[in-house]
C-alpha positions as CSV (number, residue, x, y, z in Angstrom):
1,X,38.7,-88.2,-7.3
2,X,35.5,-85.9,-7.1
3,X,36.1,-84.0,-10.4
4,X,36.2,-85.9,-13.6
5,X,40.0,-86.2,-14.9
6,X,41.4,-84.8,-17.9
7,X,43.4,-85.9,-20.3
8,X,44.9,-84.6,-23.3
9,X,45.9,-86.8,-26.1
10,X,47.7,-86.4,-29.5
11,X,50.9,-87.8,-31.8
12,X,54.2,-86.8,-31.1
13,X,54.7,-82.9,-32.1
14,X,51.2,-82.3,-32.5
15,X,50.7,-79.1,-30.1
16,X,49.8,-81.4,-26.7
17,X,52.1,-79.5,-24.8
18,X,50.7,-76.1,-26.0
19,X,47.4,-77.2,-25.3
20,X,48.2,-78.6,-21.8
21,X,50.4,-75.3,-20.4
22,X,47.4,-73.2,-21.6
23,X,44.6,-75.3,-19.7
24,X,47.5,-75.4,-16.8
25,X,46.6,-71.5,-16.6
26,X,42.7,-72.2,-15.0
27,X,42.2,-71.6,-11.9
28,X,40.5,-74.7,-11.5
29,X,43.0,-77.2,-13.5
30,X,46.0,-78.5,-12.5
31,X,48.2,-79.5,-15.7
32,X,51.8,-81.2,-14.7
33,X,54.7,-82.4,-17.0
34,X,53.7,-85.6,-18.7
35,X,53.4,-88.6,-16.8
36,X,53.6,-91.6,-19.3
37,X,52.2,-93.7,-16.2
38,X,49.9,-95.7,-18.6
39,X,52.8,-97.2,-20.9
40,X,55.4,-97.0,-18.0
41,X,53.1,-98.6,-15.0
42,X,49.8,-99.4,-15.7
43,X,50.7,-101.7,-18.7
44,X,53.3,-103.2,-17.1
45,X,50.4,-104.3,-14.4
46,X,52.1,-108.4,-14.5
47,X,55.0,-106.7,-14.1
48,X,54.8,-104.6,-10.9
49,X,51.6,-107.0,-9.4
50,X,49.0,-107.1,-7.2
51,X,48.8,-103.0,-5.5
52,X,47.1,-105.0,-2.7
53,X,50.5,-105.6,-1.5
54,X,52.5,-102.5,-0.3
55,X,55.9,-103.5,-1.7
56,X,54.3,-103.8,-5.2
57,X,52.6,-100.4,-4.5
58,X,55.8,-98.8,-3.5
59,X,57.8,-100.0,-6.4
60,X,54.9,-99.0,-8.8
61,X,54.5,-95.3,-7.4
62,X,58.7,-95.2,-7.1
63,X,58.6,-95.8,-10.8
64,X,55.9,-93.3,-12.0
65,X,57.6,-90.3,-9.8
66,X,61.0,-91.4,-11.7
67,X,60.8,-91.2,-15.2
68,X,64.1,-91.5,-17.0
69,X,63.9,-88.6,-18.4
70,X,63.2,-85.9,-14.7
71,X,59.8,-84.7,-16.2
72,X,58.7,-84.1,-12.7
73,X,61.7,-83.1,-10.7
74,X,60.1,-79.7,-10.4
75,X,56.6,-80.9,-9.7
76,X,57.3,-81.2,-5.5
77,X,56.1,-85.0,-5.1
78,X,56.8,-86.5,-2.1
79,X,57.6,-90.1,-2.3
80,X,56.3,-91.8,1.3
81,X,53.2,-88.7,1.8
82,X,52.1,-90.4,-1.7
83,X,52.5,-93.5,-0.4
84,X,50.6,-93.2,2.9
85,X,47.6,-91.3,0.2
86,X,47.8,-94.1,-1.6
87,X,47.5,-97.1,0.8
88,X,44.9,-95.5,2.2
89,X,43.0,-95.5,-1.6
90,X,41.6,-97.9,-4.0
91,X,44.5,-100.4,-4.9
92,X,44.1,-100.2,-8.2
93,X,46.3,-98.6,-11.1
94,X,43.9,-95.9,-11.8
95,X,43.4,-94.7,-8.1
96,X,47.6,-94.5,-8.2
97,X,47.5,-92.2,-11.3
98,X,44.9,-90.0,-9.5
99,X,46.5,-90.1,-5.7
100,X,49.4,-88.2,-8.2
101,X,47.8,-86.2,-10.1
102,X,45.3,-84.9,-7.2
103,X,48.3,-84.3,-4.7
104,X,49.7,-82.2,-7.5
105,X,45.9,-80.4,-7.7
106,X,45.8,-80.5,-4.0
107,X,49.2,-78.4,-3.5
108,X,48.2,-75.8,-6.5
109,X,45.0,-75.0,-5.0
110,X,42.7,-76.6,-7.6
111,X,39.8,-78.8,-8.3
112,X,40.6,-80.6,-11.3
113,X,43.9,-82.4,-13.2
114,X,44.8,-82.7,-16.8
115,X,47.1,-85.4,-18.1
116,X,48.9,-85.2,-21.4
117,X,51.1,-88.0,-22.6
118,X,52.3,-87.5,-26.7
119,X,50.9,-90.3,-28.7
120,X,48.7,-91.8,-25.5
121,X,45.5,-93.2,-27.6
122,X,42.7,-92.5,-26.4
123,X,41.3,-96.1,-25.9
124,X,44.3,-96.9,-23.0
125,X,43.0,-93.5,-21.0
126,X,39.1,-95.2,-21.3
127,X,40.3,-98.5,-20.5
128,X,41.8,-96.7,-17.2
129,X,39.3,-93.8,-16.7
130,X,35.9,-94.5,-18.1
131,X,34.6,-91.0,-17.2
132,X,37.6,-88.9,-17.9
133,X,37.1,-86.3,-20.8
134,X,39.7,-86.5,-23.6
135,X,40.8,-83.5,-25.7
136,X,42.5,-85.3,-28.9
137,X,44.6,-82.5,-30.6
138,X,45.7,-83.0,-34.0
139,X,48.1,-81.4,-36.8
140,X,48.8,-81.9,-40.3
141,X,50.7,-85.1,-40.9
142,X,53.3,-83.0,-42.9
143,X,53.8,-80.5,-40.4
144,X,53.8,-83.4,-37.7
145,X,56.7,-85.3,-39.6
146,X,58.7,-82.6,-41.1
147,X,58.6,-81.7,-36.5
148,X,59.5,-84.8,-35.5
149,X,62.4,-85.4,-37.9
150,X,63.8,-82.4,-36.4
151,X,64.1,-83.6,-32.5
152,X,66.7,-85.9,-31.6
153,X,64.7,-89.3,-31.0
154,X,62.3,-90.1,-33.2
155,X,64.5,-92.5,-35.3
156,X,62.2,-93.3,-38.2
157,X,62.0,-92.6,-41.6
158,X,59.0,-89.9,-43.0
159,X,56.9,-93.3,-44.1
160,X,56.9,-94.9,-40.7
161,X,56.3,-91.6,-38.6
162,X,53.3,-90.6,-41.0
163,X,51.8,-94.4,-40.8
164,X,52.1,-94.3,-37.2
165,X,50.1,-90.8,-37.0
166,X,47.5,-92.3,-39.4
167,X,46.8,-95.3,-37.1
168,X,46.9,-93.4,-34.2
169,X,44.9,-90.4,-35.6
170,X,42.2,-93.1,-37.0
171,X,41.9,-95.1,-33.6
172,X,41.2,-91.8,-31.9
173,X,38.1,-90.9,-34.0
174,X,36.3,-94.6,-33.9
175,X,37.0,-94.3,-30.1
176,X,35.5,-90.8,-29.5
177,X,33.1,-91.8,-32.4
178,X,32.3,-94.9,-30.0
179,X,32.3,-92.8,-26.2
180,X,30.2,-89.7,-27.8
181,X,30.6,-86.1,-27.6
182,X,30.5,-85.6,-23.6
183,X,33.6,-87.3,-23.5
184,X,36.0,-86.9,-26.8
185,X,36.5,-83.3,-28.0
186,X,38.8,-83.1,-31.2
187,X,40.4,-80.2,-31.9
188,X,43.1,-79.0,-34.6
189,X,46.6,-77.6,-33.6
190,X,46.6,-75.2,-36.3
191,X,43.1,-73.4,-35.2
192,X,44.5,-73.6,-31.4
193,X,47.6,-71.2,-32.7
194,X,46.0,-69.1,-34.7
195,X,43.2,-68.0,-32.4
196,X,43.9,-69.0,-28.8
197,X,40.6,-67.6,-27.4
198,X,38.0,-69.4,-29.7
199,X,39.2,-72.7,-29.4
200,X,40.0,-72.4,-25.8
201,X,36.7,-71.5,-25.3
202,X,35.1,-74.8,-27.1
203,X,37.8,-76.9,-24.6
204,X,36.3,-75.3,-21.6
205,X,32.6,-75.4,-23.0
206,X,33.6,-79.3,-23.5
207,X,34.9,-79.7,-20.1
208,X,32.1,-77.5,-18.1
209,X,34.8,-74.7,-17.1
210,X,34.6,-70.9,-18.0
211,X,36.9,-69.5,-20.2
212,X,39.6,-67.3,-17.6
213,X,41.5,-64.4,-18.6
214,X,44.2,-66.1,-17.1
215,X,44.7,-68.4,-20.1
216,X,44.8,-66.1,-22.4
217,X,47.1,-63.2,-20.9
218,X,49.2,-64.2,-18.3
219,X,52.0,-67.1,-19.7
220,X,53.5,-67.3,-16.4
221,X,51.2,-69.5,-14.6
222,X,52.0,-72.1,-16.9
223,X,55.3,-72.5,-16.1
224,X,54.9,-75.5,-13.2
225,X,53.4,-77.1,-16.0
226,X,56.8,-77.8,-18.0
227,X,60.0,-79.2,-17.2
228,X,61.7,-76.9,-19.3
229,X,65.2,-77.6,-17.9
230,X,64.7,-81.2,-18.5
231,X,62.6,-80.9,-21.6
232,X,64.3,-77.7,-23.8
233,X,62.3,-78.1,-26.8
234,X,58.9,-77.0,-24.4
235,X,60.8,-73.7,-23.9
236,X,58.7,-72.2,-27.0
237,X,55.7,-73.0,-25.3
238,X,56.2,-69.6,-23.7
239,X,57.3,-67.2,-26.9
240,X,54.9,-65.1,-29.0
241,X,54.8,-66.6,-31.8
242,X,53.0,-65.6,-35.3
243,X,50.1,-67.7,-36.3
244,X,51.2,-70.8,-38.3
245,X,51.8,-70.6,-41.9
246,X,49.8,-73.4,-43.9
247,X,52.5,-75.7,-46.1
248,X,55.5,-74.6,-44.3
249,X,56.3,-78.0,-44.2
250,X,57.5,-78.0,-48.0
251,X,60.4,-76.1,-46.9
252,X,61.4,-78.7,-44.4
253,X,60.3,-81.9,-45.9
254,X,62.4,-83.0,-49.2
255,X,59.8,-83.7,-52.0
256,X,60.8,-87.7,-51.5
257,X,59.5,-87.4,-48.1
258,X,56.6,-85.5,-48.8
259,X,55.5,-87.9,-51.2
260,X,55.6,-90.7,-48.6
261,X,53.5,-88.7,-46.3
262,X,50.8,-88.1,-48.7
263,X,50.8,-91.4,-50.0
264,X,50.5,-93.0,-46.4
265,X,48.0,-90.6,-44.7
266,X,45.7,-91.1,-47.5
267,X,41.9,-89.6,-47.3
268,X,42.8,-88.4,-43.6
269,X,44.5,-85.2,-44.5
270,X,41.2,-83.5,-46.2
271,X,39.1,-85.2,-44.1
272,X,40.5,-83.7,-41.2
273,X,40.2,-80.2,-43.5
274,X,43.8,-79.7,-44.6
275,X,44.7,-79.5,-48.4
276,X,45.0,-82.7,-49.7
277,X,48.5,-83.0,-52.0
278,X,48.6,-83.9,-55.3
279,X,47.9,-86.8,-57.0
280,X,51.2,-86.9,-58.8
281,X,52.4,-86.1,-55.4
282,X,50.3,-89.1,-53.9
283,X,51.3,-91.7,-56.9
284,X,54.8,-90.9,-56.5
285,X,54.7,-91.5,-53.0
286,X,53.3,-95.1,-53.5
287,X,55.8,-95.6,-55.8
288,X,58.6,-94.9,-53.1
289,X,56.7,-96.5,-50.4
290,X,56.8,-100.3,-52.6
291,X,60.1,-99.9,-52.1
292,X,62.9,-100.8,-48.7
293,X,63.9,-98.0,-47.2
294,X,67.3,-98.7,-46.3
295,X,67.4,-95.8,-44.0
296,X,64.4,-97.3,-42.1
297,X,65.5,-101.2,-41.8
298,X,67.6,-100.3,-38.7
299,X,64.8,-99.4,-37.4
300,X,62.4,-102.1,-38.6
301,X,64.6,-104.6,-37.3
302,X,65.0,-103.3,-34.0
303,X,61.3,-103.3,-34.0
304,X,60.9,-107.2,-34.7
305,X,64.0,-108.0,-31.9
306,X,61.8,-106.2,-29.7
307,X,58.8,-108.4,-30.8
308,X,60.8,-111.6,-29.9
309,X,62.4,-110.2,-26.5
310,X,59.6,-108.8,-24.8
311,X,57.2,-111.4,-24.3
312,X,57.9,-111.5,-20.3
313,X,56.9,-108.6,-18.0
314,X,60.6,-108.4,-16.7
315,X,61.4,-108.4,-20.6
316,X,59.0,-105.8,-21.4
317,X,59.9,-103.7,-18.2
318,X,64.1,-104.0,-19.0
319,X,62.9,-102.9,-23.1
320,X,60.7,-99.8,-22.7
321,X,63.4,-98.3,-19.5
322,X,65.8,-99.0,-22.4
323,X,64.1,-96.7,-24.8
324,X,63.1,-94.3,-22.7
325,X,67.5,-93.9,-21.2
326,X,68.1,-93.7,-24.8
327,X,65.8,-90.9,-25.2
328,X,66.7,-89.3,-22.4
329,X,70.9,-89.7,-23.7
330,X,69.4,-87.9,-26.7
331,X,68.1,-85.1,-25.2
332,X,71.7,-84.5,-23.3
């Protein structure tokens, strides 16, 4: 790794997808289908052991080129050339990450690589890459849960999705508060949509790249960058689309659920410069949030058996290849 890596971070429906197919268009950056190496390998470390050993390595690079759902299928890794790249590395769960990401650099031509994992806080791509730059793209909470109630496996209530964006959202900033502005670059979704060319050109400013026609004018180079067969909902990545329409979210969210949203995302919604809601609108929501959800104890409780169960790597390894079949039985 002789170029610092990029990663690009941000909640669930937030634009990260977007963002990473338009920086997949530089000539210079290589952007593949997201990885989710850090929660799927690197954090199951106790679980997959020692990379010193070349069984462990195998079994650790077999599991980050087979996702459950085939996010890479199209990305033309080779399972024992990796292998030999990486035996030949660092041992470590970093150097794995980057023998993939650079092989997929390598083959495209280019210098640099971009990660982008939804909901990947910044502080677990740090703990793994102290040098990496992070773009952390964010979108209104509202607009980010009336989204993610839409796709088939999110599974929580508009309370619990918006509490989730506010801690990750929050844990972002005193992170790229704590690295500086060489490495953390926050930008807003709704900016990135409306004028491709100015924001694009403060993410390459940040990351010490010029600004290419390419990104701006020519859609199809992004297309190794998305899965689109295995991931449909990317597919609009690609469409002209109209610039987004502030509060469209009222027509999607039920006042109830709006009402949660505000109440739960607090100050952070006109801090990060959208409208703040109402304070009737806010009250009511705290109102609503004092009380169970029904809808959400499923969920809540699945939550706290997953608690309990996964206290053993094997546990933990069984529980998140779980979720992530379910997801990808969703998405069929």
């Amino acid at each position: 790794m002789t170029e610092l890596p990029i990663f690009v971070i941000g909640f669930q429906r937030s634009g990260t997808t977007l963002l990473q197919s338009l920086l997949g268009a530089h000539p210079r950056i290589a952007a593949p289908p997201e990885t989710h190496f850090i929660a799927r390998v690197a954090h199951l470390a106790d679980y997959f052991g020692d990379l010193d050993d070349d069984g462990n390595l195998r079994r650790a690079l077999h599991e980050a080129l087979n996702p459950p759902v085939p996010l890479l299928a199209e990305c033309g890794f080779d399972e024992d050339v990796l292998f030999e790249r990486a035996r030949a590395g660092p041992r470590t769960y970093a150097a794995l990450l980057d023998t993939l990401m650079s092989d997929f650099a390598d083959r495209q031509g280019k210098a640099r690589w971009c990660e982008k994992t939804p909901t990947q806080p910044a502080s677990w791509v740090f703990a793994l890459f102290p040098d990496a730059q992070v773009v952390h793209i964010v979108r209104d909470p509202r607009e980010v849960v009336a989204s993610s109630l839409e796709v088939p496996w999110t599974g929580l209530g508009a309370r619990r999705i918006a509490a989730a964006w506010r801690r990750f959202t929050l844990d972002n900033v005193r992170v790229g508060l704590e690295v500086g502005p060489s490495r953390f670059l926050q930008i807003r979704y709704e900016d990135l949509a409306r004028d491709y060319e100015a924001t694009l050109s403060l993410v390459c400013a940040f990351l010490g790249e010029g600004l290419t026609a390419e990104m701006l004018t020519n859609p199809e180079r992004r297309l190794p960058t998305i899965a689109t067969a295995a991931s449909p909902w990317h597919g609009t990545v690609f469409e002209q689309r109209a610039p987004p329409v502030a509060g469209s979210y009222r027509s999607r969210l039920r006042a109830a659920r709006r009402a949660r949203v505000a109440a739960t995302s607090g100050g952070v919604i006109p801090a990060l410069g959208y409208p703040p809601a109402r304070r009737s609108t806010a009250f009511a929501g705290h109102v609503l949030n004092a009380l169970a959800s029904p809808a959400e104890l499923p969920a809540a409780l699945g939550w706290l058996r997953r608690r309990v169960t996964t206290r053993t790597p094997e546990a933990r390894h069984r529980e998140l290849q779980r979720y992530m079949h379910q997801r990808a039985a969703s998405l069929s």
